[in-house]
N, C-alpha and C positions, 0 to 999 in steps of 0.2 A: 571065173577062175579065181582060185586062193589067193591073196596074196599077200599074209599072212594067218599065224595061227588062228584060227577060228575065226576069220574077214573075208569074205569077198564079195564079188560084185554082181548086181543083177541087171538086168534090162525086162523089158516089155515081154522080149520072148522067153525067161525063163524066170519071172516072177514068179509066175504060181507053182514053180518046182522047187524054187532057192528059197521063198517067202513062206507065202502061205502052206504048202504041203510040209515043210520043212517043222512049223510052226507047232504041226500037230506032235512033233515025239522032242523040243526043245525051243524054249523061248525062244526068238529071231530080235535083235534091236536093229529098225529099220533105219537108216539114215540116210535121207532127201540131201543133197546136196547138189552146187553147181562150180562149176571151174571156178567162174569169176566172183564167187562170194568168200568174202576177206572172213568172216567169221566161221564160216568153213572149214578153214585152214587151219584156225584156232582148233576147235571142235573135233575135225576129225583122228589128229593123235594120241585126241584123250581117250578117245571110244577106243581106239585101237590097244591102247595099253590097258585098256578095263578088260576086255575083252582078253586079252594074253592072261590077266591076272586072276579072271574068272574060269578061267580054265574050263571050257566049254558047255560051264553051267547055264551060257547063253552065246548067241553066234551072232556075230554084228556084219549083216549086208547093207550094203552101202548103192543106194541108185541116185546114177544124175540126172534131176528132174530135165533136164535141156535134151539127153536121148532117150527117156525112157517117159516121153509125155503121157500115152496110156496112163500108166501107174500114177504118174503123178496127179493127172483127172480125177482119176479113180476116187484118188485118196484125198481127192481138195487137197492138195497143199496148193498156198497160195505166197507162201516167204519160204526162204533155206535159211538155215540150216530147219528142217523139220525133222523130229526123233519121233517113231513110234515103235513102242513093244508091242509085239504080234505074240499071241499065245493061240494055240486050239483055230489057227486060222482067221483072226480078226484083231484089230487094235485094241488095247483093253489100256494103255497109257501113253505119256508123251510129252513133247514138249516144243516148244519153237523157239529158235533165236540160240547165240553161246550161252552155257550153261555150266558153274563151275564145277568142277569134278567131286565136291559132294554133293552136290543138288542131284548131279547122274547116279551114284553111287545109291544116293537115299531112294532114286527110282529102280534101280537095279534090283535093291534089297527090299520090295514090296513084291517084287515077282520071284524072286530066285535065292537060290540059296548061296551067302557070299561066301566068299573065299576065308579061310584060313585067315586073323589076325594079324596082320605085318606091323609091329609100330615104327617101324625105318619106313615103310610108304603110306604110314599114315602120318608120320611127324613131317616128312617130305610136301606133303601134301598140303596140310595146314599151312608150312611156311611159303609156299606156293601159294597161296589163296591169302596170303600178310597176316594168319590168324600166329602171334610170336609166341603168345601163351599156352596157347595148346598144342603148338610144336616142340618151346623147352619142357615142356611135360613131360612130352610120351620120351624125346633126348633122353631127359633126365630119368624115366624111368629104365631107358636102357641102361645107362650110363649104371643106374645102382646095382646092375645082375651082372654087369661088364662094365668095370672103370674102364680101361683099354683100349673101349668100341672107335676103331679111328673116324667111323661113318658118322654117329652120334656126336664125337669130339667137330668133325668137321660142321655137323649143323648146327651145336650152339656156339661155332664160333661165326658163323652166317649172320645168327639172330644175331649176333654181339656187334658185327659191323651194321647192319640193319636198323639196328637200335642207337646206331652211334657211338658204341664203344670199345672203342679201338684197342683198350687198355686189355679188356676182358674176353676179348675175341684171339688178342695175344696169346693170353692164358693157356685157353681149351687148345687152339694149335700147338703151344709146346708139347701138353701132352699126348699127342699123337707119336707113337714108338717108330722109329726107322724102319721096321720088320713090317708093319701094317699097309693093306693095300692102297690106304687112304695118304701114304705118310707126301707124295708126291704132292696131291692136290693142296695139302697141308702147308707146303713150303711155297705155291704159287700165291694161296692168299695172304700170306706172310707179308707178299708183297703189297698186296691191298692196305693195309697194318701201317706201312712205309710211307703210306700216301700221306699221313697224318700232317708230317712234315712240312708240306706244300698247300695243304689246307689254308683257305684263308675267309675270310668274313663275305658271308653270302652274298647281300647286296652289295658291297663294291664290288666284289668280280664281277657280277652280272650286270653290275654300269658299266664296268669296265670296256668289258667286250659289245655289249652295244650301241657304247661312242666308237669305238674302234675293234672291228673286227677281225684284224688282222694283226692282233696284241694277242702272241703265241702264249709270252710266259701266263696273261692272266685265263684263256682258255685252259692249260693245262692247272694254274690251282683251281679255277672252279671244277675242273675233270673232278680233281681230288677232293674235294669240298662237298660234291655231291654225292661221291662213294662214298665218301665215310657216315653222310647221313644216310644213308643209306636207298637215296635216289638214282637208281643204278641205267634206271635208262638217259635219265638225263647224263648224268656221266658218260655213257658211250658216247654221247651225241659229242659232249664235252670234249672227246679225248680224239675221236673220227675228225674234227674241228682241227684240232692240233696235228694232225695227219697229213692231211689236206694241206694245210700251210707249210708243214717243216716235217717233213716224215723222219728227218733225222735228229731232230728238238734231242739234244741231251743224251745224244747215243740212244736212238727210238724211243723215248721214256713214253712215250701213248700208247705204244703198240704194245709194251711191256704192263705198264698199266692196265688195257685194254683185257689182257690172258687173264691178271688179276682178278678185274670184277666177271667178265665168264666166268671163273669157279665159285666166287662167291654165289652168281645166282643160277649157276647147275647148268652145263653143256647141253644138256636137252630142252631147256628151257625155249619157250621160242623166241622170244625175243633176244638169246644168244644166237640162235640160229639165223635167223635173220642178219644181226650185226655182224656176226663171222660173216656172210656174203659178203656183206659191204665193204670190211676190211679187206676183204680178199680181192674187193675190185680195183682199192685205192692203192694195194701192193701191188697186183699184176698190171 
């Protein structure tokens, strides 16, 4: 059954209907996966937004080697995550293990015809993968057809917290217009910006809180110390910490914090997604 644009799923009994028959009139991207595989997880959102993006220039079924053992025989797979494009009814590429969304992209575009030029989900992407250079590129080349772009404004002021600079990440958010659909997410990392304040010198905080773990104020500057350089997981960790102890530290400053660096590193991100649970378990 579909479940989503151009995804779904196969088993034993309707492989060689969904797969290989399939294969003969459009590429098929195979994806082996199992419940319990952590890079799985990773993996499979990215396929699926390749897949939406490709716009049915290829169709990505998805089998879980744990019910659909057949196929999985068939095909030796012998680890998950396992990727094979299927053309004309047989494997012709592939790959094993997570795999970064241009790695999948560069295999995409040996078999199939890509998609239309996005530079918003290419500069997206890059800054996703830490490539800073080739994201303020393609920014900045929006930015020169469209000063205005609030989407653009919003990623180099990403890279500018990223980078460490708090000053020049200011900058690009000012310029983000009230009227823009972006101007919201604009004024949340603002608060990111704000951190700067509470910023304090690496290793002491981090002695700090490993002689004493239950020193609220020095978890919450190292929170802030690590967003600004732009170590944004260690930062949740940092600010989850501060939660934990005093959810109400400074009128919630962690959890406020918290909203902060989610926009900085994109709500769909997974490793927001992930952290949104956790918040949501230490609130409820």
């Amino acid at each position: 059954m579909e479940t989503k644009a151009f995804v779904s799923d196969a088993t034993d009994a309707d492989f060689q209907e969904k797969v290989l028959k399939r294969s003969l009139d459009v590429p098929v991207l195979l994806d082996c996966w199992a419940t319990w595989c952590g890079p799985c997880k990773t993996l499979g959102p990215i396929l699926e937004s390749l897949a939406a993006e490709y716009e049915g220039r290829f169709e990505l079924v998805k089998v879980d080697v744990d019910q659909s053992q057949q196929v999985a025989m068939a095909l030796q797979v012998q680890t998950v995550p396992t990727v094979f494009m299927i053309k004309d009814g047989r494997p012709v590429d592939g790959f094993q293990g997570a795999q970064s969304e241009t790695a999948i992209r560069a295999l995409l575009d040996r078999h199939v015809e890509p998609p239309a030029f996005d530079p918003h989900k290419a500069a997206d992407a890059a800054y996703a993968e830490g490539d800073l250079d080739t994201a303020a590129q393609l920014y900045r080349q929006i930015l020169t057809e469209q000063s205005g772009n609030g989407a653009a404004l919003l990623g180099m002021a990403r890279i500018g917290l990223t980078a460490g600079d708090a000053s020049a990440a200011l900058g690009w958010l000012e310029q983000v217009d009230a009227s823009d659909g972006a101007y919201d997410s604009a004024q949340k990392l603002k608060g990111l910006v704000a951190l700067s304040e509470d910023a304090g010198v690496l290793n002491t905080l981090e002695n700090a809180v490993a002689q004493d773990a239950s020193d609220v104020d020095a978890w919450y500057s190292l929170g802030a110390t690590y967003a600004l350089a732009g170590r944004y997981e260690e930062a949740i960790s940092a600010f989850l910490s501060v939660i934990q102890l005093d959810l109400e530290y400074r009128e919630q400053a962690a959890r406020k914090a918290l909203v902060s660096v989610f926009e900085a590193v994109g709500m769909t991100d997974p490793l927001v997604v992930r952290s949104r649970r956790l918040l949501a378990n230490f609130l409820f």
